[in-house]
C-alpha positions in Angstrom: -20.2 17.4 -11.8 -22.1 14.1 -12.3 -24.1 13.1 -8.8 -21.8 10.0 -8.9 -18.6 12.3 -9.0 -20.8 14.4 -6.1 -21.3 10.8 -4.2 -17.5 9.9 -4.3 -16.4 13.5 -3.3 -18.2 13.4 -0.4 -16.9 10.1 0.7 -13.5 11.4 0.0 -14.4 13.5 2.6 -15.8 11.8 5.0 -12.0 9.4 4.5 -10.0 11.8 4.5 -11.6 13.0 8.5 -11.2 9.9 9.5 -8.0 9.2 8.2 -7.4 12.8 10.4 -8.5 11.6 13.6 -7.0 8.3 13.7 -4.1 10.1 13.2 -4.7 12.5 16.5 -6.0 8.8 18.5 -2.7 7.2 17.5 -0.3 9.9 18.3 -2.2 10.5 21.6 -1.5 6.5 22.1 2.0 6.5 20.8 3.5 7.1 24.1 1.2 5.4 26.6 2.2 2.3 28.9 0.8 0.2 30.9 2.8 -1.3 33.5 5.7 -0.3 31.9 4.7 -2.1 28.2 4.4 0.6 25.7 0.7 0.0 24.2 -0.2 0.2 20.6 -3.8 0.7 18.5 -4.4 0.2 15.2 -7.5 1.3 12.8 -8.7 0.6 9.2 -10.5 3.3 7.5 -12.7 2.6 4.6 -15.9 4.5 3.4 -18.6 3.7 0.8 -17.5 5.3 -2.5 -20.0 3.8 -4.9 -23.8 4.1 -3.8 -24.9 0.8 -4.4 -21.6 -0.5 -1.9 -22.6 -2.9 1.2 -22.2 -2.2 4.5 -21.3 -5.4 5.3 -18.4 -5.0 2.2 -17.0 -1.6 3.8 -16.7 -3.1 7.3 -14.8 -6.1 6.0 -12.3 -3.5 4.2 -11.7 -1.5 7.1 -10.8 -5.0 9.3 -8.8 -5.7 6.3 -6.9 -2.7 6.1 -6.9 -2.8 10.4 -5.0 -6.1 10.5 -2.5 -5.4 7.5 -1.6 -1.8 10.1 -1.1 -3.5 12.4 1.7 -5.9 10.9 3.3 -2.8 10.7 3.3 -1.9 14.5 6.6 -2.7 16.0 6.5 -5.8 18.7 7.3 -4.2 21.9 6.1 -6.5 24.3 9.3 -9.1 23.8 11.9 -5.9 23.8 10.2 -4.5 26.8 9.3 -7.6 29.0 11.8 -7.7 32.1 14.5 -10.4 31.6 13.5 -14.0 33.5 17.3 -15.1 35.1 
């Protein structure tokens, strides 16, 4: 194994850990409410798999991939806000 191969397993790594824990963090959140609103997160994971790769780059990609989860959160807020007659 090449050290480049070495570099990208051990970011694989490092993703795949995170990947783990925001799945614990979300499930923990899944069922928590505030005032009776159910409450959502959402996380972008992304890790440096090249050696030469910008910080700057792999925080952009995490916001990135943070907004497009959360399109995919349900909208609860209009479903669970008390009716207004």
């Amino acid at each position: 194994m090449n050290q480049i191969s070495a570099y990208a397993e051990l970011f694989k790594s490092y993703t795949d850990n995170a990947r783990k824990i925001v799945a614990r963090i979300q499930e923990h959140y899944q069922h928590v409410t505030i005032h009776d609103l159910l409450t959502s997160v959402s996380f972008g994971v992304a890790t440096r798999t090249q050696p030469d790769q910008n910080l700057v780059t792999i925080m952009k990609q995490a916001e990135d991939l943070m907004y497009e989860n959360k399109k995919g959160i349900p909208r609860t807020f209009k479903s669970s806000w008390p009716s207004l007659k």
